[in-house]
C-alpha positions as CSV (number, residue, x, y, z in Angstrom):
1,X,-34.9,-29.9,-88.0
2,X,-37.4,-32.4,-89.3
3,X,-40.1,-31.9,-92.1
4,X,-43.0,-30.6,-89.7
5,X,-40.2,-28.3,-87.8
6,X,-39.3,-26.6,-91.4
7,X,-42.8,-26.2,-92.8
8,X,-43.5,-24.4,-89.1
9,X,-40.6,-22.1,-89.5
10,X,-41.5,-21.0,-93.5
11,X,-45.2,-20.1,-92.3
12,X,-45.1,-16.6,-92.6
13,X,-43.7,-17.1,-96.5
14,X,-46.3,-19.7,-97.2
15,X,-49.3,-18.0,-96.0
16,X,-48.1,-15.1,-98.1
17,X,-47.1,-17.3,-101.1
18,X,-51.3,-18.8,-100.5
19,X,-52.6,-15.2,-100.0
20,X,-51.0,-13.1,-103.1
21,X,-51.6,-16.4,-105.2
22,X,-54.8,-16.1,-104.7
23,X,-55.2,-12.5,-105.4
24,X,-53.5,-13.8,-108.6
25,X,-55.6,-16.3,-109.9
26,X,-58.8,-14.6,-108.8
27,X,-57.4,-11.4,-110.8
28,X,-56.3,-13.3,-114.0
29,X,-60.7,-15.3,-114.2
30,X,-62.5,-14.4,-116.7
31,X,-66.5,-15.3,-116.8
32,X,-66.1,-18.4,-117.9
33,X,-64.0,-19.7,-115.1
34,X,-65.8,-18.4,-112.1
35,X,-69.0,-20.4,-114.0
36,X,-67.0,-23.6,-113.8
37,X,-64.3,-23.2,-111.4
38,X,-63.7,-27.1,-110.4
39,X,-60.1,-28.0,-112.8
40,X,-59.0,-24.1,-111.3
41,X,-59.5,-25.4,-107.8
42,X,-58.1,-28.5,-108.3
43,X,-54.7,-26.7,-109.5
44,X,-55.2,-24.1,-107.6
45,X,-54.3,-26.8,-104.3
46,X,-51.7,-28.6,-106.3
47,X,-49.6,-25.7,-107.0
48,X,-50.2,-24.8,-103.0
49,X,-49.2,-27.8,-101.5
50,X,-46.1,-28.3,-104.1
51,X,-44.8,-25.0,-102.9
52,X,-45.5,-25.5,-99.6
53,X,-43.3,-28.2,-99.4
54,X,-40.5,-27.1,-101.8
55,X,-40.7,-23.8,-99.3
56,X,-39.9,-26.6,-96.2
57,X,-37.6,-28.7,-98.3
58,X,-35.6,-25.4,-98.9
59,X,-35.5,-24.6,-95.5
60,X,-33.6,-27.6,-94.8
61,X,-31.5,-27.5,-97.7
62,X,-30.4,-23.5,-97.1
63,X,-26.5,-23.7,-98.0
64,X,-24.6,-23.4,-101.0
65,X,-23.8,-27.0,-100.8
66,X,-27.5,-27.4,-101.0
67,X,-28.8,-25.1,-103.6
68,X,-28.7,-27.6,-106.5
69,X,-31.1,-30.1,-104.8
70,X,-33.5,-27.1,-104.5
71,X,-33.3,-25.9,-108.1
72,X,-33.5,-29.4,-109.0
73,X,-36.4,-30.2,-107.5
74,X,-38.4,-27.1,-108.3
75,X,-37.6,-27.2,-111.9
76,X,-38.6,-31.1,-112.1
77,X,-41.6,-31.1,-110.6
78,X,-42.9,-27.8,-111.4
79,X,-41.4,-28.6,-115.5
80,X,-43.2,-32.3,-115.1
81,X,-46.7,-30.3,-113.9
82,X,-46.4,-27.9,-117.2
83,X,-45.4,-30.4,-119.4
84,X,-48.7,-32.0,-119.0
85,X,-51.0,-28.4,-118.8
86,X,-49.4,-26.4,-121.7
87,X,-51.7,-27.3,-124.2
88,X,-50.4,-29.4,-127.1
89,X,-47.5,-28.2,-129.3
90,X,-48.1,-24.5,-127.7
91,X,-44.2,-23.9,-127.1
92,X,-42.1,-21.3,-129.0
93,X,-41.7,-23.1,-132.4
94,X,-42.9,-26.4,-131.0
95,X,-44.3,-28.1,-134.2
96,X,-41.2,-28.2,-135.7
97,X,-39.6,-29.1,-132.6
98,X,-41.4,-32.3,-132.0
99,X,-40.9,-33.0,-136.1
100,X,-37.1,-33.2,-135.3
101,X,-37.1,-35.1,-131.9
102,X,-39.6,-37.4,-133.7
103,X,-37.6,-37.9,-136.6
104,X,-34.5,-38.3,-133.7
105,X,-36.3,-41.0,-132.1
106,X,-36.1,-43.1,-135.2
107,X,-32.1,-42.6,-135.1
108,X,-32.5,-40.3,-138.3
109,X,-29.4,-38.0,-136.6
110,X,-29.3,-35.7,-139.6
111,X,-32.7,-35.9,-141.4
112,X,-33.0,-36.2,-145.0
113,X,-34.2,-33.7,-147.2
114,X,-35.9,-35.2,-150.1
115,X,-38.3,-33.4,-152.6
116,X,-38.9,-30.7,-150.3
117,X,-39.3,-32.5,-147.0
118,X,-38.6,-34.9,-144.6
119,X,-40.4,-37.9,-143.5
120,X,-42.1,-38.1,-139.8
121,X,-45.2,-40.3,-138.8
122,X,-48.7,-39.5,-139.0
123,X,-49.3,-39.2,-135.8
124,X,-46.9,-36.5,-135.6
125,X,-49.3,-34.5,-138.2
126,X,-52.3,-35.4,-136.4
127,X,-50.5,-33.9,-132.9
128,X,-49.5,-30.9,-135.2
129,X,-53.3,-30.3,-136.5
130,X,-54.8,-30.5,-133.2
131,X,-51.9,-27.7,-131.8
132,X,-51.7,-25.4,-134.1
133,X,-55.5,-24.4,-132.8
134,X,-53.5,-21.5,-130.7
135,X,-52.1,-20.2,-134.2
136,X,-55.7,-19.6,-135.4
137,X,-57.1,-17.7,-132.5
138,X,-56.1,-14.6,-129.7
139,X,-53.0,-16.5,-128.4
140,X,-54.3,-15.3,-124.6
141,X,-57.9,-15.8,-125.1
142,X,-59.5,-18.1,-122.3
143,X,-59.9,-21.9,-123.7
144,X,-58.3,-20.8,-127.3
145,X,-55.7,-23.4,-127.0
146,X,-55.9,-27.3,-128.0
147,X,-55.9,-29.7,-124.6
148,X,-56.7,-33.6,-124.2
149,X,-60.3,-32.1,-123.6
150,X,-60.8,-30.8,-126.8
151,X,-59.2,-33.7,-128.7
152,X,-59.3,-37.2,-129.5
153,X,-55.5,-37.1,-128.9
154,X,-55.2,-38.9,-125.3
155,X,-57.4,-41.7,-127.0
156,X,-55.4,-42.2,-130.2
157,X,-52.9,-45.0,-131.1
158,X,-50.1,-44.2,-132.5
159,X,-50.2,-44.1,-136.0
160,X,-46.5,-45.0,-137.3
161,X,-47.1,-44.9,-141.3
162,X,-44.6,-42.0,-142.6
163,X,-45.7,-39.1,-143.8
164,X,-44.0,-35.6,-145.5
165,X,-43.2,-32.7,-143.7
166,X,-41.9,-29.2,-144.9
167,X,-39.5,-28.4,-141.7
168,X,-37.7,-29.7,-139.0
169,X,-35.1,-27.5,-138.0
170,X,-32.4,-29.5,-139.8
171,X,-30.0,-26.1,-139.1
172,X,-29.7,-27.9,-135.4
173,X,-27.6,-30.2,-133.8
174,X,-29.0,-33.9,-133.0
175,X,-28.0,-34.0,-129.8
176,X,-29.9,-31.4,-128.8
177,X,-33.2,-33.4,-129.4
178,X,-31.5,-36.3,-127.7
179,X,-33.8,-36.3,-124.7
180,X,-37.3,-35.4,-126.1
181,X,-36.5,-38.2,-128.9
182,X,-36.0,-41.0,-126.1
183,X,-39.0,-40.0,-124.4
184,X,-40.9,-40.4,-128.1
185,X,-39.2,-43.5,-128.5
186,X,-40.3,-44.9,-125.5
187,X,-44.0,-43.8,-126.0
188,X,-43.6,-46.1,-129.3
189,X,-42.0,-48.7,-127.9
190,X,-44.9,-48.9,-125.2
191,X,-47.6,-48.7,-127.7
192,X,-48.8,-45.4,-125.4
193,X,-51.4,-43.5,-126.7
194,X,-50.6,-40.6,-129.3
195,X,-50.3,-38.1,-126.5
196,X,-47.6,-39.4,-124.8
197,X,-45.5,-39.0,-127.2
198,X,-45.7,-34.9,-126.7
199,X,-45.6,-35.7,-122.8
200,X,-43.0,-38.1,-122.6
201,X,-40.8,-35.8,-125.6
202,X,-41.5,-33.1,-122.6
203,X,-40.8,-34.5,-119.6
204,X,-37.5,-36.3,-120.8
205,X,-36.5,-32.9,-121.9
206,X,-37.0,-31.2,-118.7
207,X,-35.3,-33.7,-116.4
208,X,-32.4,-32.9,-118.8
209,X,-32.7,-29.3,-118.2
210,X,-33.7,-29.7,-114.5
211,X,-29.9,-32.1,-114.4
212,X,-27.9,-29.5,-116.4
213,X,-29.3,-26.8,-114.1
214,X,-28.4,-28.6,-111.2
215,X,-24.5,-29.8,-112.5
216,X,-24.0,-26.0,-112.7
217,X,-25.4,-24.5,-109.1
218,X,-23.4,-27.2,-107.8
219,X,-20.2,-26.4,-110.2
220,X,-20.2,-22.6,-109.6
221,X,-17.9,-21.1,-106.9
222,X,-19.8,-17.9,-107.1
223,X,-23.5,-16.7,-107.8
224,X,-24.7,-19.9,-106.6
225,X,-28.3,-18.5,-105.7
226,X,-28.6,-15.9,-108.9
227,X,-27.8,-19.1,-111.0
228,X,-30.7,-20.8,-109.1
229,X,-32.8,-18.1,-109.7
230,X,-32.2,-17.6,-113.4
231,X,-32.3,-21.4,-113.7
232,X,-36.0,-21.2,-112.3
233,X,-37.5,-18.4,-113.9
234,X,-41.0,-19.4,-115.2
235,X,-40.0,-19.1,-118.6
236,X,-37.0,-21.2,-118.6
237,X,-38.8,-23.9,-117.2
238,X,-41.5,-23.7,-119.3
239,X,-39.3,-23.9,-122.2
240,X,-37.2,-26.9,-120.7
241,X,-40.6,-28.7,-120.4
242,X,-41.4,-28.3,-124.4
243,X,-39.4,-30.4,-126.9
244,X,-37.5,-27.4,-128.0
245,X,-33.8,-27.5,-128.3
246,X,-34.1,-24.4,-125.9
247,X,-33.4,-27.0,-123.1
248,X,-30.4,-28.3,-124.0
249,X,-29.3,-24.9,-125.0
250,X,-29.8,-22.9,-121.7
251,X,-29.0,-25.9,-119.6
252,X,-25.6,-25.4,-121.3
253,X,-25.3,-22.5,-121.3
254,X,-25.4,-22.4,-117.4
255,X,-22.7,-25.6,-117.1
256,X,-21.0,-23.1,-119.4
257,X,-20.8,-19.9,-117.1
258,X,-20.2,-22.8,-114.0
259,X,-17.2,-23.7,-115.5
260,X,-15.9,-19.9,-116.3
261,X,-15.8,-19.2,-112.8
262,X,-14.9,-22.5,-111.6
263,X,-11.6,-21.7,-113.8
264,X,-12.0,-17.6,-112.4
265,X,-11.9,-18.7,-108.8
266,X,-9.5,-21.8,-108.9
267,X,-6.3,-21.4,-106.5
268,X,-2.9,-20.3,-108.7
269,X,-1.5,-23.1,-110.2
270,X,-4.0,-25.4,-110.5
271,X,-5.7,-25.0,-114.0
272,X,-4.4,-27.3,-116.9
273,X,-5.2,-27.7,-120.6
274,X,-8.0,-29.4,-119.8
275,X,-9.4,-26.9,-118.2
276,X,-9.3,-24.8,-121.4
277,X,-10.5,-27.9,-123.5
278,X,-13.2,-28.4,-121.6
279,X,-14.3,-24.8,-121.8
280,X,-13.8,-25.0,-125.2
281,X,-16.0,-28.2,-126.1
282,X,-18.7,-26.7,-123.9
283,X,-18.7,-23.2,-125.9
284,X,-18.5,-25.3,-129.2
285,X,-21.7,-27.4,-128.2
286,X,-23.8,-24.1,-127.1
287,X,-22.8,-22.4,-130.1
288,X,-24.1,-25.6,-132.2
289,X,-27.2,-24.7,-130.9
290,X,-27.3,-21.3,-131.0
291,X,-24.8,-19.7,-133.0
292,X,-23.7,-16.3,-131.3
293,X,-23.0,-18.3,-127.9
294,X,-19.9,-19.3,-129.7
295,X,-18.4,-15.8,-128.9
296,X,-18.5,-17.2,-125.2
297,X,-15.3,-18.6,-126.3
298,X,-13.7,-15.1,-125.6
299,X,-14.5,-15.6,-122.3
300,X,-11.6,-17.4,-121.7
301,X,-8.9,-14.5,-121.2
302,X,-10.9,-13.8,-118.4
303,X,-9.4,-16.0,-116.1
304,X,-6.6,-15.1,-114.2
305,X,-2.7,-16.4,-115.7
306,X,-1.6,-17.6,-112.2
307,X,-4.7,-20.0,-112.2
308,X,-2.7,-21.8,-114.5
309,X,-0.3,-24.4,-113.9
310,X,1.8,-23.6,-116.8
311,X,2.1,-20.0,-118.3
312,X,2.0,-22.4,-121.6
313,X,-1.0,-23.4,-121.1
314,X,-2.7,-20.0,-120.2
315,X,-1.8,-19.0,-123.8
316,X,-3.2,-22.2,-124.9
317,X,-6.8,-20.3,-124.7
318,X,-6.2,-17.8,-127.5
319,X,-5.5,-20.8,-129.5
320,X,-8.5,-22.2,-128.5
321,X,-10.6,-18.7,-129.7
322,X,-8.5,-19.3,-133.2
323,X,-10.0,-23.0,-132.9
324,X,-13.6,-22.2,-132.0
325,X,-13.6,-18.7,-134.5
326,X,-12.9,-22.1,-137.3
327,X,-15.1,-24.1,-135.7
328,X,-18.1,-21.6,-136.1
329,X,-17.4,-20.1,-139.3
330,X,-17.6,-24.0,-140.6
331,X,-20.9,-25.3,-138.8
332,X,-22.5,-22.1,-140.1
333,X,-21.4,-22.6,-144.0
334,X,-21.6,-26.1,-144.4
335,X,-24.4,-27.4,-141.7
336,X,-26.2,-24.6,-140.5
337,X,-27.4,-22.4,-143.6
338,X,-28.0,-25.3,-145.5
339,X,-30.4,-27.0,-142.9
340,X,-31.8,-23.5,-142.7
341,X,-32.9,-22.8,-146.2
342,X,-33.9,-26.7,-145.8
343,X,-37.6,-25.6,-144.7
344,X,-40.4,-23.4,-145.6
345,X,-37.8,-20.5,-144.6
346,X,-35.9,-21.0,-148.1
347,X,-39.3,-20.3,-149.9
348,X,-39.6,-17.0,-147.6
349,X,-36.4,-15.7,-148.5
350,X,-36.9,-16.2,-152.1
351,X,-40.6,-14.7,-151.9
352,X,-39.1,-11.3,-149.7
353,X,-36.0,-10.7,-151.0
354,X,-33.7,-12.4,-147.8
355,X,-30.4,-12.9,-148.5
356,X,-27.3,-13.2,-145.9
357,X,-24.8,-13.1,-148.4
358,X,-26.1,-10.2,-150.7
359,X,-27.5,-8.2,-147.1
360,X,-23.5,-8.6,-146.0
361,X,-22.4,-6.9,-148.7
362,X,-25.2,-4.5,-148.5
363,X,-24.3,-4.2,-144.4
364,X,-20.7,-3.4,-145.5
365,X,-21.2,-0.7,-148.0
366,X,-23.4,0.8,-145.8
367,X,-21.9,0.8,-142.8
368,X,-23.2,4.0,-141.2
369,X,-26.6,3.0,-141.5
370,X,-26.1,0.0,-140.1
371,X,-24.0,1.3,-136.4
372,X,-27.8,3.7,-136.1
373,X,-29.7,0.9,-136.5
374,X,-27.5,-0.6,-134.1
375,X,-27.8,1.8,-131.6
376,X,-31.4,1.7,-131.4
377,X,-31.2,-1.6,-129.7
378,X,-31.8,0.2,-126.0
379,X,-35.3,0.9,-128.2
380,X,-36.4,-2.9,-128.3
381,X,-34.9,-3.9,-125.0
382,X,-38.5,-3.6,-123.6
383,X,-40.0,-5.6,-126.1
384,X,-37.0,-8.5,-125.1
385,X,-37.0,-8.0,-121.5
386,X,-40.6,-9.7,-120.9
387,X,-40.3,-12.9,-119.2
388,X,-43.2,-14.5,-120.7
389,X,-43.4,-15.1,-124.8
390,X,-45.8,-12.1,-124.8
391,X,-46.8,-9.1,-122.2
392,X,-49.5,-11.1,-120.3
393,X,-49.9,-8.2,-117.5
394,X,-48.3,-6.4,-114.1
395,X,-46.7,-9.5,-113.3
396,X,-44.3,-9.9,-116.2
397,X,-42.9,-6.0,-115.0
398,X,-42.3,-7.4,-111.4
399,X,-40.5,-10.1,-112.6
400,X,-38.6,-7.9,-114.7
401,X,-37.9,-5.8,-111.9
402,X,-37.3,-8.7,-109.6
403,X,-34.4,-10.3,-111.9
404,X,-33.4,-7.0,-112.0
405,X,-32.4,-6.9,-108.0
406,X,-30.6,-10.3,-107.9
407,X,-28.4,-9.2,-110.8
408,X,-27.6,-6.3,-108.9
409,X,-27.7,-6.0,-105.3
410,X,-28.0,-10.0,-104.5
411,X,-25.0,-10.4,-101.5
412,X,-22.0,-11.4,-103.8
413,X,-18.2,-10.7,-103.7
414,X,-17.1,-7.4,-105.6
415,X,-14.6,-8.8,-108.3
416,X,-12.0,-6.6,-110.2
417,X,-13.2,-4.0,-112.3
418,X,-11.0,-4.7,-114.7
419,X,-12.5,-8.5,-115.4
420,X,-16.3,-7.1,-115.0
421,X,-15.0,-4.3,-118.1
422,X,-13.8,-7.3,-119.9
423,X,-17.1,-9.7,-119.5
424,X,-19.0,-7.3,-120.6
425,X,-17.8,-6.4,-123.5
426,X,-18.0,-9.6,-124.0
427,X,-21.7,-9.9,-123.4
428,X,-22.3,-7.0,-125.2
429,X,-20.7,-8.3,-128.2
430,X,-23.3,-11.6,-127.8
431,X,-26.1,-9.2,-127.3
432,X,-25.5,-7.2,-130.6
433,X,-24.4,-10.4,-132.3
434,X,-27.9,-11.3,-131.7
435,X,-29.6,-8.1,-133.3
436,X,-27.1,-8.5,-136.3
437,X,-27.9,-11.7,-136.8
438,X,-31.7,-11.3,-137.6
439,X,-30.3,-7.6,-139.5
440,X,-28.7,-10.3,-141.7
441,X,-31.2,-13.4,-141.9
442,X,-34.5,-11.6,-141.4
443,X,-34.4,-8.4,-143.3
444,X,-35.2,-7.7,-146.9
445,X,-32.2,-7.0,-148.9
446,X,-31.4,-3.5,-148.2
447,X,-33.8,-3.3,-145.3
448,X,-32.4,-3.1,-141.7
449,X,-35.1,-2.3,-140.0
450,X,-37.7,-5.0,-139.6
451,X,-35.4,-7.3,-137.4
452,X,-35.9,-6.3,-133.9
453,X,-39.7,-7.6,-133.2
454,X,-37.9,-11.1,-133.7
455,X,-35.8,-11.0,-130.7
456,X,-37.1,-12.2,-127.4
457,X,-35.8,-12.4,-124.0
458,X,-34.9,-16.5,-124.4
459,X,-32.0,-15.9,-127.1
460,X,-30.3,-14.5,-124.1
461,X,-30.6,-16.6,-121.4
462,X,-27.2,-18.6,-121.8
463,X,-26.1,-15.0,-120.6
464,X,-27.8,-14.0,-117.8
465,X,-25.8,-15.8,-114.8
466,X,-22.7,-13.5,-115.6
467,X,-24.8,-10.4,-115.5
468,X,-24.4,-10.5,-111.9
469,X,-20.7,-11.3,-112.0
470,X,-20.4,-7.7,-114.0
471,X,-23.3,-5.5,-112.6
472,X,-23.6,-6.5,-108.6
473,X,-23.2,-3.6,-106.2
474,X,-22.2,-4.5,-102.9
475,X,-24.0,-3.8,-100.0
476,X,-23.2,-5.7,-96.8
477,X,-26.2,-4.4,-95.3
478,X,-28.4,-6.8,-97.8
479,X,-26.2,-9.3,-96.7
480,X,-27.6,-8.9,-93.0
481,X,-31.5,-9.0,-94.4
482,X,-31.2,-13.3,-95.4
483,X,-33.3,-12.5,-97.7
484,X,-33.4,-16.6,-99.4
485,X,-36.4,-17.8,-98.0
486,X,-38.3,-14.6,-99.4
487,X,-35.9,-15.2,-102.9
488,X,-37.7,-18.7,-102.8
489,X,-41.2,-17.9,-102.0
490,X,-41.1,-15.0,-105.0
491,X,-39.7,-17.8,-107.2
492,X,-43.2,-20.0,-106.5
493,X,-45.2,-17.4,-107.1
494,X,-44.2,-16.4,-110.1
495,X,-43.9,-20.3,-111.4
496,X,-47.2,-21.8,-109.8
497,X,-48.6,-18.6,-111.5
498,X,-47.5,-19.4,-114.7
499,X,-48.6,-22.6,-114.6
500,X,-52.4,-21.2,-113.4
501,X,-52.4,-18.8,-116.4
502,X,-52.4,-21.6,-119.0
503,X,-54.9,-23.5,-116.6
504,X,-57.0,-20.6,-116.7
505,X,-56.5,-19.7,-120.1
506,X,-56.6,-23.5,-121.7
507,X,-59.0,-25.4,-119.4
């Protein structure tokens, strides 16, 4: 079927996509839209037409050979269009972001901390001044948030003269700003104006994410089109197209979960060592950049002996747990704390009492306290589970509710009960990993109550894809439904209304 053939068969799911987007945007106007509505239009037809055509490019593209071009080319373009509309340094912990993939750009890999701080340019404090407008204000209030039309930022040269700066996240790994620091470097080496060098850090970060997405739809055996979804959610892309780390991170931590059931489904005999060191270099990365994804790493007994070429190497993995258990324990003491305390967090712990070391010991002579903390976790689960940074209305429950039905009833084949016990466990040991870790970094000393408004739903993405590998029910009747196209459409909606809301709110 040609292009025209394919944008006729997907009609009835774009003319709903136009319809309920519209009910959407004209829900989420305040005043001062409907009084100047022309940049709302305007993206109000882009978004349209870009769906539109994903929706027919889909339709021609609708196997699981296929999938990765699809999630591909719906996070790219759709990361490249919020790149350039979220208004300036409004990302989770963006400032300090762009500081380090700044600092990056200038082949500083591990920054120097000298006289408490490091040395970026002045532009970068400019960008900073001009973003942290959204820190001041209601973060959701209509045009609270600094934009090219409220700055002199799109017209500014660069300004390269160095200049202090308190943080920079010097706790992560360099390669993880890799590809928002080549975008910065090219903005330099162009003599662009100031601006580009938050668009370009952007954009070079989300093709990485938009790649690393696509290496693991096509890598997966299984769960190809949960993976796509999780891939796409609004809030992955729209952390991808930031200069967080949080792109390299979740990118991973799919090619991560690829490979486990690449190595789960691989015919008997087939599996080698390098099988387990690859696995192994992947988990060792992702926990680099995020700490508790290292317990991925016991993951590994999950696949199957006879996958394995030699029984030899099967056992090879537990060596490899002993190896990455090392591996953590010594990026945490000798890299990460240090670069941690490195900022204006070591003045925070000092002024309220935080301490890992003395809240450890603390943890461990109190042990009963801490397993009821613990189990209030359920509690806060809410408070995580929204899919935007911040409850923004009905549409963050739907989506909620709708990641919620490809997790469990998407078609998928039922696997042994005994390896969906065993992954989660293991997931529930990265879930509470996460709680203890703030119970340990961002309590007062003796205090293990203030650490759950912390966590949000993006320290658990490198997760999600093998929620469905543990929780799926199956129903062959679903399977009859082919419910993709409608998976696809839902997808659009709840991106190209993302992307509206910070029109809305911003412009």
């Amino acid at each position: 079927m040609n292009f025209r053939d394919n944008l006729f068969s997907t009609k009835k799911y774009w003319i709903c996509f136009i319809a309920i987007f519209l009910a959407l945007t004209l829900f989420r106007f305040e005043t001062i839209n409907f009084q100047d509505p022309k940049i709302e239009i305007i993206a109000f037809i882009i978004l349209s037409i870009v769906s539109i055509i994903i929706l027919a490019y889909f339709q021609s593209n609708n196997d699981s050979k296929n999938l990765h071009k699809t999630a591909f080319v719906i996070i790219l373009i759709f990361g490249l269009i919020v790149s350039v509309v979220t208004p300036i340094l409004y990302g989770p912990d963006e400032v300090e972001h762009f500081v380090r993939a700044e600092i990056t750009s200038r082949g500083e890999l591990f920054p120097e901390y000298v006289n408490g701080s490091f040395n970026t340019i002045q532009s970068t404090i400019d960008l900073i001044e001009v973003g942290r407008v959204h820190e001041i204000v209601d973060f959701d209030s209509t045009n609270s948030s600094a934009t090219i039309f409220k700055t002199t930022a799109d017209t500014e040269p660069i300004n390269h003269t160095l200049i202090d700066y308190p943080s920079a996240f010097a706790q992560n790994p360099f390669f993880g700003y890799l590809a928002p620091a080549i975008g910065i470097a090219i903005a330099k080496l162009f003599d662009l104006n100031a601006i580009w060098l938050v668009w370009l850090g952007r954009m070079f970060n989300i093709l990485l994410y938009a790649g690393l997405s696509a290496i693991a739809i096509k890598k997966t055996p299984i769960l190809k089109m949960p993976m796509l979804v999780f891939a796409c959610l609004p809030l992955a892309i729209y952390l991808g197209a930031t200069t967080s780390i949080d792109s390299f991170i979740n990118g991973t931590g799919l090619i991560t979960m690829a490979y486990l059931f690449h190595m789960y489904k691989s015919p008997k005999s087939t599996l080698t060592k390098r099988d387990i060191l690859i696995f192994t270099a992947l988990v060792i990365l992702l926990g680099m950049g995020k700490v508790t994804c290292f317990a991925f790493i016991l993951l590994l007994p999950l696949v199957p002996k006879a996958n394995f070429k030699n029984e030899k190497h099967y056992y090879l993995g537990f060596a490899a747990i002993i190896l990455t258990a090392i591996a953590a324990v010594a990026w945490t003491k000798f890299y990460a704390n240090p670069g941690f305390l490195n900022s204006w967090r070591g003045n925070k712990w000092v002024l309220e009492n935080f301490n890992s070391t003395r809240q450890m010991d603390y943890i461990m002579h109190h042990k009963k306290e801490a397993i009821f903390e613990l189990t209030k976790m359920p509690l806060y689960l809410p408070d995580a589970l929204s899919f935007s940074m911040n409850y923004v209305d009905f549409t963050d429950t739907l989506r909620v509710i709708f990641v919620a039905l490809i997790i469990f009833l998407y078609p998928a084949d039922s696997e042994k009960l005994k390896s969906r016990i065993y992954a989660f466990i293991v997931s529930f040991i990265f879930y509470t990993g996460t709680y203890v870790s703030f119970m340990i970094s961002w309590c007062e000393v003796g205090k293990l109550y203030h650490y759950y408004p912390g966590v949000q739903i993006r320290y658990f993405y490198p997760v999600l894809a093998l929620l469905p590998f543990i929780f799926n029910i199956k129903i062959d009747a679903i399977k009859e439904l082919k419910l993709d196209n409608a998976i696809i459409t839902a997808l659009l909606l709840f991106i190209s209304y993302r992307c509206m809301r910070y029109v809305i709110m911003a412009y």
